[in-house]
DSSP file (Angstrom, degrees, kcal/mol; ACC not computed):
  #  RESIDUE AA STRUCTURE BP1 BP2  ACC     N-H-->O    O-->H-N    N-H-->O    O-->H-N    TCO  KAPPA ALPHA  PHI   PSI    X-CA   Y-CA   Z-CA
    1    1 A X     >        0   0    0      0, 0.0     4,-2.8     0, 0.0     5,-0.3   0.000 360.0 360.0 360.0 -58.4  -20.4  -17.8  -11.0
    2    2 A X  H  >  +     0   0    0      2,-0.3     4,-2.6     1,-0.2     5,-0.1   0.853 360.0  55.1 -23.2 -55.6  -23.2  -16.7  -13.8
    3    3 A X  H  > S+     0   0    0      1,-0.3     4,-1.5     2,-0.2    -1,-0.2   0.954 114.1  43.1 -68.4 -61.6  -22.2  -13.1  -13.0
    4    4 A X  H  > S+     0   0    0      1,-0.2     4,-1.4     2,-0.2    -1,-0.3   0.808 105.7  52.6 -53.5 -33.7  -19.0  -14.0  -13.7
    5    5 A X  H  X S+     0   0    0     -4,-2.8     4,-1.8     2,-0.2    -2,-0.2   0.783 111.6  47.4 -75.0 -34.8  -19.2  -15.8  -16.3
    6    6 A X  H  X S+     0   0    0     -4,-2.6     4,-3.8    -5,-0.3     5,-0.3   0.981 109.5  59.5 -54.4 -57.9  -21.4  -12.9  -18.4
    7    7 A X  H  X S+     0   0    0     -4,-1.5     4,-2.8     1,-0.3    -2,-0.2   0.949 100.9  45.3 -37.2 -77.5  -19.1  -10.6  -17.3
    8    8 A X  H  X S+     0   0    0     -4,-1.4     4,-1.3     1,-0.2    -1,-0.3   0.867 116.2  52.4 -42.2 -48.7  -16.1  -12.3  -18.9
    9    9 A X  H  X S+     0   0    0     -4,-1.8     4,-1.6     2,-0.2    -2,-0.3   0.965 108.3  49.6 -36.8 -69.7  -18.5  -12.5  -22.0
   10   10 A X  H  X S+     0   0    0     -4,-3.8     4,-1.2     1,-0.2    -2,-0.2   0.759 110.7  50.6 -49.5 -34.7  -19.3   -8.7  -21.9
   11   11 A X  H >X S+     0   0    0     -4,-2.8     3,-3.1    -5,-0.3     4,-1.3   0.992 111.3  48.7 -56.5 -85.4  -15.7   -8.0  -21.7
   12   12 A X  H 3X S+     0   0    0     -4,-1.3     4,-0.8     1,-0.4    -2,-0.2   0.460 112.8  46.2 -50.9 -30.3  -15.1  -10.1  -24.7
   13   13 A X  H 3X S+     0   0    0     -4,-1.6     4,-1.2     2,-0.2    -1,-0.4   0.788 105.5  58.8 -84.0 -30.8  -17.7   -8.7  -26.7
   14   14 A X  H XX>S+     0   0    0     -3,-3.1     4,-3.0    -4,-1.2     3,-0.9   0.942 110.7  41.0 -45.0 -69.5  -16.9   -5.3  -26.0
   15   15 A X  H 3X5S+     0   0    0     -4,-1.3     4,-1.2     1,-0.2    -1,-0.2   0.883 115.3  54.5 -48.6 -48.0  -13.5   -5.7  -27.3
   16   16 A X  H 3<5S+     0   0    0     -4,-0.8    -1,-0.2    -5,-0.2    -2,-0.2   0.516 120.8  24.2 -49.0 -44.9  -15.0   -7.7  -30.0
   17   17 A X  H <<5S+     0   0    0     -4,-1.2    -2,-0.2    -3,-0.9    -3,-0.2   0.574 126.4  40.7-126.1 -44.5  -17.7   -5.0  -31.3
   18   18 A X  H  <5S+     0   0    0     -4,-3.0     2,-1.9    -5,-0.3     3,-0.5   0.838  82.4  93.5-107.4 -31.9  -16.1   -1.4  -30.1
   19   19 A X     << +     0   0    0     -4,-1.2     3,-0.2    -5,-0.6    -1,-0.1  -0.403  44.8 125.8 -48.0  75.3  -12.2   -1.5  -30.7
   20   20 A X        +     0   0    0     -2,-1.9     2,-0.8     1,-0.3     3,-0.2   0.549  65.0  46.4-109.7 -26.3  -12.4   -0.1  -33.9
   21   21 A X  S    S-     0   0    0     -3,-0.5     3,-0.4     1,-0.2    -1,-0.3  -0.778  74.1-179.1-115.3  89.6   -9.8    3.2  -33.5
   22   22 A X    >   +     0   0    0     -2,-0.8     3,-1.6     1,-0.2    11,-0.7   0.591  67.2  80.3 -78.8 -18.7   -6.9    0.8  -31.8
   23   23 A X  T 3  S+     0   0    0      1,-0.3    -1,-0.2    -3,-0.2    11,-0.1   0.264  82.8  56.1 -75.3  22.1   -4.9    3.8  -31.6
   24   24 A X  T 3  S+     0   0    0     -3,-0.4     2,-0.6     1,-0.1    -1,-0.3   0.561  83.5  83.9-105.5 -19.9   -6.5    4.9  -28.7
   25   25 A X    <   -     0   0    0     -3,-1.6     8,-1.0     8,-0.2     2,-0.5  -0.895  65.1-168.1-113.1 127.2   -5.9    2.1  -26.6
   26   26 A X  E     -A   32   0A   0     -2,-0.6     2,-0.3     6,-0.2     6,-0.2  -0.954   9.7-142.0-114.1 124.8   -2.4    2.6  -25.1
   27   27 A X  E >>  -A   31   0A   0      4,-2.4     3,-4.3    -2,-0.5     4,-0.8  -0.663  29.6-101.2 -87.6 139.5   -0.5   -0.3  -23.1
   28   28 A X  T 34 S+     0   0    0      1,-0.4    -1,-0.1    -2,-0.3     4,-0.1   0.519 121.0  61.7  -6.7 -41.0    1.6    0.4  -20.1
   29   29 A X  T 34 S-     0   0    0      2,-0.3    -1,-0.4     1,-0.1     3,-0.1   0.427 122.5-106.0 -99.6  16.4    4.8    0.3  -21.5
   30   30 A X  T <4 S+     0   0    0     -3,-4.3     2,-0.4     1,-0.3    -2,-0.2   0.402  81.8 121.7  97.1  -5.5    3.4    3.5  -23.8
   31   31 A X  E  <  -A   27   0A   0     -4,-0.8    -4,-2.4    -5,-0.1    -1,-0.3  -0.716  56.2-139.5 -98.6 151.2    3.0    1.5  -27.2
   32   32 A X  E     -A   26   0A   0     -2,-0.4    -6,-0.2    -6,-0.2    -9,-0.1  -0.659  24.6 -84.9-109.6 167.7   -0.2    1.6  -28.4
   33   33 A X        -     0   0    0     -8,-1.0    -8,-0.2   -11,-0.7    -1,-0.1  -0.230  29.0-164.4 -64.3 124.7   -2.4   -1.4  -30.1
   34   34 A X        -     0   0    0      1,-0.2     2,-0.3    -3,-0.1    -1,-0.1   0.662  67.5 -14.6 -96.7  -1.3   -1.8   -1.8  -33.9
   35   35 A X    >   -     0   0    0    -13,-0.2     3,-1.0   -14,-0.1    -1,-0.2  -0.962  69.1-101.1-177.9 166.4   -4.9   -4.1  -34.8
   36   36 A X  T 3> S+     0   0    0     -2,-0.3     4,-1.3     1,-0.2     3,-0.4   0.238 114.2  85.6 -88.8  15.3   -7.5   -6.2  -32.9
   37   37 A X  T 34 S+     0   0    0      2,-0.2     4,-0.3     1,-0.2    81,-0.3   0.636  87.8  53.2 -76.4 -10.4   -5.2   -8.9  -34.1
   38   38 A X  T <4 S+     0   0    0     -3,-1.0    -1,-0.2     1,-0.1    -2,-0.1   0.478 118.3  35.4 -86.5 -10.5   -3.4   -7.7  -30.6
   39   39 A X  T >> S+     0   0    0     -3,-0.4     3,-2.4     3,-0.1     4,-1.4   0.760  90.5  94.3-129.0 -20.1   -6.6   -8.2  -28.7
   40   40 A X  H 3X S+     0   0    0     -4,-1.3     4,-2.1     1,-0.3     5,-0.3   0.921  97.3  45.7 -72.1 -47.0   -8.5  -11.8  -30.7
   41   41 A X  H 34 S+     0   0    0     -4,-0.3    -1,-0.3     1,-0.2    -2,-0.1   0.249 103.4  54.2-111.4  50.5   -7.0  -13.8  -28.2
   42   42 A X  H <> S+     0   0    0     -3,-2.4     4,-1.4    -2,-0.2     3,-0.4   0.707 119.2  43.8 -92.6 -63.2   -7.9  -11.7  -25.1
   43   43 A X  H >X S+     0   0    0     -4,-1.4     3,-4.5     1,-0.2     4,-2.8   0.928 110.7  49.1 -33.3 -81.9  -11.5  -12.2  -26.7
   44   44 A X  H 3X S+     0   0    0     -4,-2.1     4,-2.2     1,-0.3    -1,-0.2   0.758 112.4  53.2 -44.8 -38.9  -11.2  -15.8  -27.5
   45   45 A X  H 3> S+     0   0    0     -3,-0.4     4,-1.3    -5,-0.3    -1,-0.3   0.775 110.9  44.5 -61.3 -29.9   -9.9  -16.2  -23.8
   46   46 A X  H <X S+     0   0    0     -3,-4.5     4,-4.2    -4,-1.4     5,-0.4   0.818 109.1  52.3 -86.2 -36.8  -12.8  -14.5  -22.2
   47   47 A X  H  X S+     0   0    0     -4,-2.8     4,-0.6    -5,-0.3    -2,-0.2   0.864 111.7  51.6 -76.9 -20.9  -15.5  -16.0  -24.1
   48   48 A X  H  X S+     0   0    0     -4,-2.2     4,-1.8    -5,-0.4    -1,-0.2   0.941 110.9  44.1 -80.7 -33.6  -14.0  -19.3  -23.2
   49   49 A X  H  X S+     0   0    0     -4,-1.3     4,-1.3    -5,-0.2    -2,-0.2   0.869 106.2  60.3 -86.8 -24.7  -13.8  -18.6  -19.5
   50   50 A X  H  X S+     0   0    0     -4,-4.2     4,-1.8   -42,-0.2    -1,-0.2   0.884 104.9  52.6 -71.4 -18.7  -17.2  -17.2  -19.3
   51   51 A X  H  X S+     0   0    0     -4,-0.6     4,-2.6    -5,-0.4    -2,-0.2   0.801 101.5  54.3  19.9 -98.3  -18.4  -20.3  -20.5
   52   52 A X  H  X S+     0   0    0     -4,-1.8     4,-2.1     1,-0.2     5,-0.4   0.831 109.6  52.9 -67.2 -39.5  -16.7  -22.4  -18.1
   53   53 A X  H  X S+     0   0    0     -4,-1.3     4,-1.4     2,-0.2    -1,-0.2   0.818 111.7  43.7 -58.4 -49.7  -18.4  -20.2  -15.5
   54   54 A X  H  X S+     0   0    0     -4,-1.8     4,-1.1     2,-0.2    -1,-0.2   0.994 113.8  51.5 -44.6 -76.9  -21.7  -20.7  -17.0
   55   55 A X  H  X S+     0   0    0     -4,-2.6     4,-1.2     1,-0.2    -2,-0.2   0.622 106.5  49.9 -36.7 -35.4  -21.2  -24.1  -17.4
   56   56 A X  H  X>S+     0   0    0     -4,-2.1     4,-5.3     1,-0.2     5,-0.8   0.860 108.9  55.7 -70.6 -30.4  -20.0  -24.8  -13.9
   57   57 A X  H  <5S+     0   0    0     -4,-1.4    -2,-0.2    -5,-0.4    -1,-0.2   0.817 107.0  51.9 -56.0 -15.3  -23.2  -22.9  -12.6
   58   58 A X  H  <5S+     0   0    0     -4,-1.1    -1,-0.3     1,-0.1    -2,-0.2   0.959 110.7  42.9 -83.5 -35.9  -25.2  -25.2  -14.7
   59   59 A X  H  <5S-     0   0    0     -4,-1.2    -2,-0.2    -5,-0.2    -3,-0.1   0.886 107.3-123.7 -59.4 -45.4  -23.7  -28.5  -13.3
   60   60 A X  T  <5 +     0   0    0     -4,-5.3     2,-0.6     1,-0.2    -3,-0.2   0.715  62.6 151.5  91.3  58.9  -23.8  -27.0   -9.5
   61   61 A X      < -     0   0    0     -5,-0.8     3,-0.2     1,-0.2    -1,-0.2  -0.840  41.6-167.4-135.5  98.3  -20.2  -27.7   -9.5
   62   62 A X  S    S+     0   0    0     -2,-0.6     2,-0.4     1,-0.2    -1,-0.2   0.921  80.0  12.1 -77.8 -36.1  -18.1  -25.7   -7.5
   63   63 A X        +     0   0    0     -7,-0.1     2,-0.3     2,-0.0    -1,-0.2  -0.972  65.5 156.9-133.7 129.5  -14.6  -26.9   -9.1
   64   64 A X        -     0   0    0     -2,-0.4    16,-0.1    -3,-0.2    15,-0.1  -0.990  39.2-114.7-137.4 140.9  -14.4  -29.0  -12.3
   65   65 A X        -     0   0    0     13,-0.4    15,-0.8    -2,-0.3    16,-0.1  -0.245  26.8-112.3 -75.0-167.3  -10.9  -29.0  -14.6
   66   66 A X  S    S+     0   0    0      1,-0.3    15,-0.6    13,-0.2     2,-0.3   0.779  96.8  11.8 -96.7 -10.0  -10.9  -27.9  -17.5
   67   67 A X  S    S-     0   0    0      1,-0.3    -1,-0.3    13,-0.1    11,-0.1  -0.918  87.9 -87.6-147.8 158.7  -10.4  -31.4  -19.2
   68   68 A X        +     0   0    0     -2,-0.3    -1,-0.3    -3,-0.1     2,-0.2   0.463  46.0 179.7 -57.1-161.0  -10.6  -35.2  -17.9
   69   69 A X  B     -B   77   0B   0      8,-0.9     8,-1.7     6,-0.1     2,-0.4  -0.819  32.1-102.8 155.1 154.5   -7.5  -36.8  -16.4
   70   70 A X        -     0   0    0      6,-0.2     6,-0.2    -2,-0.2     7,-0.0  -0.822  39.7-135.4-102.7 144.3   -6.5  -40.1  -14.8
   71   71 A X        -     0   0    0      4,-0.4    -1,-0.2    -2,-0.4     3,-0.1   0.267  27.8 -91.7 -84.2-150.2   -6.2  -40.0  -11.1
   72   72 A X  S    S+     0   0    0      1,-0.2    -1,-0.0     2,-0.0    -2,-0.0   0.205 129.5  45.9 -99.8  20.2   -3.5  -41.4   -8.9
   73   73 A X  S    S-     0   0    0      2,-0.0    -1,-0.2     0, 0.0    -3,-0.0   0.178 127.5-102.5-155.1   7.5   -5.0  -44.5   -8.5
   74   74 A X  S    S+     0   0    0      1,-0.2     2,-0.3    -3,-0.1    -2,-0.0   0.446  72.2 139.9 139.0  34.5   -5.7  -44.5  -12.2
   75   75 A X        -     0   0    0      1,-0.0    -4,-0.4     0, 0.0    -1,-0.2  -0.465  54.3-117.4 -70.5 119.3   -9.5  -43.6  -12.4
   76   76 A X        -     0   0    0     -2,-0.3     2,-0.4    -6,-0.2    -6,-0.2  -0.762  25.0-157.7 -79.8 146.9  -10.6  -41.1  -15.4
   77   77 A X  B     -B   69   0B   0     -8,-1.7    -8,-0.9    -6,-0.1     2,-0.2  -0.988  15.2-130.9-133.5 122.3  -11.9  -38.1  -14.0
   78   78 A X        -     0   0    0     -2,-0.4   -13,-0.4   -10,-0.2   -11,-0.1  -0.500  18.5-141.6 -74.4 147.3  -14.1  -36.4  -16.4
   79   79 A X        -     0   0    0     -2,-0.2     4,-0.2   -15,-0.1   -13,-0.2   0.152  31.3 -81.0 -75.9-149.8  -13.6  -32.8  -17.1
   80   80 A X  S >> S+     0   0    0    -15,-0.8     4,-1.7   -16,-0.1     3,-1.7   0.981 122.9  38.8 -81.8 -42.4  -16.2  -30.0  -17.7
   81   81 A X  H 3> S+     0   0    0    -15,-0.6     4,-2.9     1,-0.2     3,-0.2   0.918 116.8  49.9 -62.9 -40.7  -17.1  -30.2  -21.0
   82   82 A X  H 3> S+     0   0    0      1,-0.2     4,-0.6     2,-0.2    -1,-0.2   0.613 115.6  46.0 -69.5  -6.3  -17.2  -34.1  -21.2
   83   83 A X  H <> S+     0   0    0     -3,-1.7     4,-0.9    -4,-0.2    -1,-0.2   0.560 113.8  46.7-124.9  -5.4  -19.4  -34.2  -17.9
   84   84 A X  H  X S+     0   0    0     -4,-1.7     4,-2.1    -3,-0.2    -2,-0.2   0.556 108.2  58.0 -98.8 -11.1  -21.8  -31.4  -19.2
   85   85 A X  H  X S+     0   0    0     -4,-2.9     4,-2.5    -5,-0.3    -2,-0.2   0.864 108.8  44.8 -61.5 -32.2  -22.0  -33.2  -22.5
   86   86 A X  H  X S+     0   0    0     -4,-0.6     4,-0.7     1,-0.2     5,-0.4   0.933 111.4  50.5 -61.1 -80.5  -23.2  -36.2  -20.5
   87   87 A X  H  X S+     0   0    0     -4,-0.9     4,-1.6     1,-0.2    -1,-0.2   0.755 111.3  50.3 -30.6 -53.2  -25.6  -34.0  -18.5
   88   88 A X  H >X>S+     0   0    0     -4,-2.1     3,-5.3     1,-0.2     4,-1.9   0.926 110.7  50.5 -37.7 -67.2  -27.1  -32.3  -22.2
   89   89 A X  H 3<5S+     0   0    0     -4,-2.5     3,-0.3     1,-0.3    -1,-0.2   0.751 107.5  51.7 -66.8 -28.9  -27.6  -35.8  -23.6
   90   90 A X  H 3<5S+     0   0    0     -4,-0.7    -1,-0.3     1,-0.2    -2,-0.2   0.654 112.8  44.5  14.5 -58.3  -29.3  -36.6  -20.7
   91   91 A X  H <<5S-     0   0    0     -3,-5.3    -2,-0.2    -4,-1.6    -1,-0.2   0.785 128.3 -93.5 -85.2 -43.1  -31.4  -33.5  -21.1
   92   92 A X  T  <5S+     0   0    0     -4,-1.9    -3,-0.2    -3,-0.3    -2,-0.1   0.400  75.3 151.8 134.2 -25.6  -32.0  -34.1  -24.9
   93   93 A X      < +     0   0    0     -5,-0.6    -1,-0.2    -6,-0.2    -2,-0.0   0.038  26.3 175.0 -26.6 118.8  -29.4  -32.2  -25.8
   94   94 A X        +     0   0    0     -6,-0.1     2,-0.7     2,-0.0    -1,-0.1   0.043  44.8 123.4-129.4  46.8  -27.5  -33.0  -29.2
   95   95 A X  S    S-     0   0    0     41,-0.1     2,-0.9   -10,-0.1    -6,-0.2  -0.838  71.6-128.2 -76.3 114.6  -25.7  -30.5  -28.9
   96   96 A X     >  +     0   0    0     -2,-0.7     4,-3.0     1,-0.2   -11,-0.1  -0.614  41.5 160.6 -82.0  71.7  -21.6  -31.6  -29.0
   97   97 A X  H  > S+     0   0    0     -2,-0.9     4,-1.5     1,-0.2     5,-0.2   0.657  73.6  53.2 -84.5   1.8  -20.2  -29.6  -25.4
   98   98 A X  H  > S+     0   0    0      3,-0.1     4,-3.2   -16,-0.1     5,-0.3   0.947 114.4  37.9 -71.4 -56.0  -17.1  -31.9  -25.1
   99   99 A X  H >> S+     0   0    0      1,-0.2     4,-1.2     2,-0.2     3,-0.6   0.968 125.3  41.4 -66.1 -38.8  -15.8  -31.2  -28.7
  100  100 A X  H 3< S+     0   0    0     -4,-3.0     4,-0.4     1,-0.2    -1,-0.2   0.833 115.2  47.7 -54.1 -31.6  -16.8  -27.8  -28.6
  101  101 A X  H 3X S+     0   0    0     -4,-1.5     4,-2.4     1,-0.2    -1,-0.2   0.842 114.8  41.6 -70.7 -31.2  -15.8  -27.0  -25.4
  102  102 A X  H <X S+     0   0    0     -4,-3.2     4,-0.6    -3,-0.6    -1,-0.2   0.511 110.0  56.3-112.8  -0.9  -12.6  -28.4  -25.5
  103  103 A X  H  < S+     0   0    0     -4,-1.2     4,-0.4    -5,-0.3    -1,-0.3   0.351 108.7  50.4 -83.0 -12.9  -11.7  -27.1  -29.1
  104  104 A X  H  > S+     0   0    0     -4,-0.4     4,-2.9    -5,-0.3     5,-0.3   0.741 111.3  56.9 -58.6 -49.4  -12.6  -23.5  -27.5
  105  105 A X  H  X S+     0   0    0     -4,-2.4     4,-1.1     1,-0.2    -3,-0.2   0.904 110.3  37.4 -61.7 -44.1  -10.1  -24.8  -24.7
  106  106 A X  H  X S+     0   0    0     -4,-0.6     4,-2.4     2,-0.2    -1,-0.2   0.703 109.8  57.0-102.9   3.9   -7.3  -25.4  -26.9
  107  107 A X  H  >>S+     0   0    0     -4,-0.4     4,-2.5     2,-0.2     5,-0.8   0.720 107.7  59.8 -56.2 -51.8   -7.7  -22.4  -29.2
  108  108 A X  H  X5S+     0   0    0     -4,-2.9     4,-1.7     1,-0.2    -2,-0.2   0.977 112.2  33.7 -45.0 -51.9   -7.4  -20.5  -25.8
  109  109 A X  H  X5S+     0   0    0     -4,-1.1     4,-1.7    -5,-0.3    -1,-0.2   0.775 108.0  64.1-109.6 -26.5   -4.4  -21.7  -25.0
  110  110 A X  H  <5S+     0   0    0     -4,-2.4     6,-0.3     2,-0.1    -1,-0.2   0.700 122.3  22.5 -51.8 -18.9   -2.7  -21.9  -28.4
  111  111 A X  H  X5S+     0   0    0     -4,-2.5     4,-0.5     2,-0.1    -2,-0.2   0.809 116.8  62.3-118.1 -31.6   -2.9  -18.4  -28.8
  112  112 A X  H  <<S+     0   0    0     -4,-1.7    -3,-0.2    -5,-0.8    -2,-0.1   0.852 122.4  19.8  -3.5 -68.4   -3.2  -17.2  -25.5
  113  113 A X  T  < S+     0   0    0     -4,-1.7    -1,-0.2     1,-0.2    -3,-0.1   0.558 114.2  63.9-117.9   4.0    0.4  -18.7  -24.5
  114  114 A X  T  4 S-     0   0    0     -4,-0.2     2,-2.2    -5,-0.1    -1,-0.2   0.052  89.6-128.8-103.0  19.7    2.3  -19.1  -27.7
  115  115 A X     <  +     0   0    0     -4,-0.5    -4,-0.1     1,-0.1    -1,-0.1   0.055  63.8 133.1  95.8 -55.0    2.6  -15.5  -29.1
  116  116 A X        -     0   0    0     -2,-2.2     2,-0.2    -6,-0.3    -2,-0.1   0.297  63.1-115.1 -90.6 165.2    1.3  -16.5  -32.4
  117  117 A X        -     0   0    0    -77,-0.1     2,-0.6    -3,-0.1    -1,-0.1  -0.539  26.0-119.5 -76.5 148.2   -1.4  -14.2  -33.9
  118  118 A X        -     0   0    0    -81,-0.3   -78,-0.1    -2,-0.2     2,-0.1  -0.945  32.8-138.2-114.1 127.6   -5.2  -15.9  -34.4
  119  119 A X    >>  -     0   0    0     -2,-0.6     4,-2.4     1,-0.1     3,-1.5  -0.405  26.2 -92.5 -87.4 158.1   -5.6  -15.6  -38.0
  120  120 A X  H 3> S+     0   0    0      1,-0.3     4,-2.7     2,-0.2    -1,-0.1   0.710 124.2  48.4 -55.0 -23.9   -9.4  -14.4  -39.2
  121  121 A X  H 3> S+     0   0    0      2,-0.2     4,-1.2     1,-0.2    -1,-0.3   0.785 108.7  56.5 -99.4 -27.7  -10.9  -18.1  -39.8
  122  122 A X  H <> S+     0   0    0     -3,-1.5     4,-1.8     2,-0.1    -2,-0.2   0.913 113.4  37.0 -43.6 -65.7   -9.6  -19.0  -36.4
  123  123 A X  H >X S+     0   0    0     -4,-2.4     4,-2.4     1,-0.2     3,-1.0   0.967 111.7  62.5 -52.5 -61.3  -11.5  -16.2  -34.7
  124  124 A X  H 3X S+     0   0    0     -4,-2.7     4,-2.7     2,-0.3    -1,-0.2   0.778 110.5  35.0   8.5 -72.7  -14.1  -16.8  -37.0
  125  125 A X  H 3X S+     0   0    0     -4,-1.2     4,-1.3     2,-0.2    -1,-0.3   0.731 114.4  60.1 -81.9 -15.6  -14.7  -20.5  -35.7
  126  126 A X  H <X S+     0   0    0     -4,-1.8     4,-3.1    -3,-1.0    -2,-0.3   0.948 108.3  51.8 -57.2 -63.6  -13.8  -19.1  -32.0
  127  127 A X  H  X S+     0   0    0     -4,-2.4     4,-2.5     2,-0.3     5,-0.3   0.931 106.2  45.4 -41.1 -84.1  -16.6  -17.0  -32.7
  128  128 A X  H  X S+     0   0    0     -4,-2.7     4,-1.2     1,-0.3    -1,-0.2   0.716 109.3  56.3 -65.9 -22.1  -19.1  -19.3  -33.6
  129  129 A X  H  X S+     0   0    0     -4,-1.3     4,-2.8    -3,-0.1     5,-0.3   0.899 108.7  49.5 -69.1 -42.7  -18.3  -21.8  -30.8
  130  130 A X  H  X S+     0   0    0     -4,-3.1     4,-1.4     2,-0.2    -2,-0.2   0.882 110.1  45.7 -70.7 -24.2  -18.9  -19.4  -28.6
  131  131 A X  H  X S+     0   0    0     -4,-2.5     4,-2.3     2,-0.2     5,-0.4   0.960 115.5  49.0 -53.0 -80.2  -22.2  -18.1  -29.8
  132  132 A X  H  X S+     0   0    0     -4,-1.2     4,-2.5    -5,-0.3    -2,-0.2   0.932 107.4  49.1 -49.8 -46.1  -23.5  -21.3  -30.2
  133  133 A X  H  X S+     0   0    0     -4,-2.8     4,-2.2     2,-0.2     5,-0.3   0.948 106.9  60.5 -74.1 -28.4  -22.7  -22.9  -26.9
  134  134 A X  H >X S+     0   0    0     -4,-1.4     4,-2.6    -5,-0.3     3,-2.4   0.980 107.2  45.1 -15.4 -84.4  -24.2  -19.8  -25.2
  135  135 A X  H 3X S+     0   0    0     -4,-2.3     4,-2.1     1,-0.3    -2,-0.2   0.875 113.1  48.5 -66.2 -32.8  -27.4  -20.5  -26.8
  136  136 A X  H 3< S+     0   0    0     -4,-2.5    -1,-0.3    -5,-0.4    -2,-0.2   0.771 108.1  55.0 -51.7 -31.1  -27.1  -23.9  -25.9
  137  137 A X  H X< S+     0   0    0     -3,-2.4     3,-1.2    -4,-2.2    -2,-0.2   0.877 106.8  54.6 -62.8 -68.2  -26.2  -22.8  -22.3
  138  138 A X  H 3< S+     0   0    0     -4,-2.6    -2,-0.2    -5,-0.3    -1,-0.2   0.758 104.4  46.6 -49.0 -52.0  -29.4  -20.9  -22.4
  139  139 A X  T 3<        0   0    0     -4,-2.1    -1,-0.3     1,-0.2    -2,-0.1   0.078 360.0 360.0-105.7  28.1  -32.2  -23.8  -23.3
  140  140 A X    <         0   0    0     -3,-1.2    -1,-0.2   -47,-0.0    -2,-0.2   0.406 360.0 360.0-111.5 360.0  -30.5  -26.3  -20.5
């Protein structure tokens, strides 16, 4: 899962750091990229799921959602971020991985699966959640 989860990172950085000449990059149906504004929430998607990948590898967790839930029998089931925040503070950690994680998580999937564009200060803060929980990742 580590390997994956860098991977999905490398991707993400790649895109991130090297797209510079967009006209280069041609999509299937033959039209070619007009801006990394076609590609921030390819990025945003990958640096969240390498992440989770990290993250489960830290837990030892082989499947975790991606946020809590009530069961059928009406139990809360924590997700990942709320149940590696436990584990941090635990650790010592004051590091905040529910809100971060799970404001990475719905940035993912507001631009991810609504169309919309992620305007610069959205990426911005995308950005800096992912950076930071990395390093956080790192000293647990």
């Amino acid at each position: 899962m580590r390997d994956r989860g860098e991977i999905n990172i490398a991707v993400a950085n790649y895109f991130d750091n090297n797209f510079n000449n967009f006209s280069s990059i041609i999509r299937r149906d033959g039209n070619t990229l007009q801006s990394k504004d076609e590609l921030k929430h390819i990025i945003i998607g990958r640096w969240y799921y390498g992440l989770y990948l990290l993250a489960k590898k830290k837990l030892g967790i082989q499947y975790i959602s991606h946020t809590g839930y009530f069961d059928k029998n009406n139990n809360r089931v924590l997700g990942i971020w709320e149940t590696l925040d436990d584990n941090a503070k635990r650790k010592g950690v004051s590091y905040d991985f529910e809100k971060n994680g799970t404001l990475l998580f719905d940035m993912r999937n507001r631009y991810e699966y609504n169309g919309i564009n992620v305007p610069d200060t959205m990426f911005k803060k995308a950005q800096t959640i992912y950076e930071d929980m990395y390093n956080e990742l790192q000293n647990m």
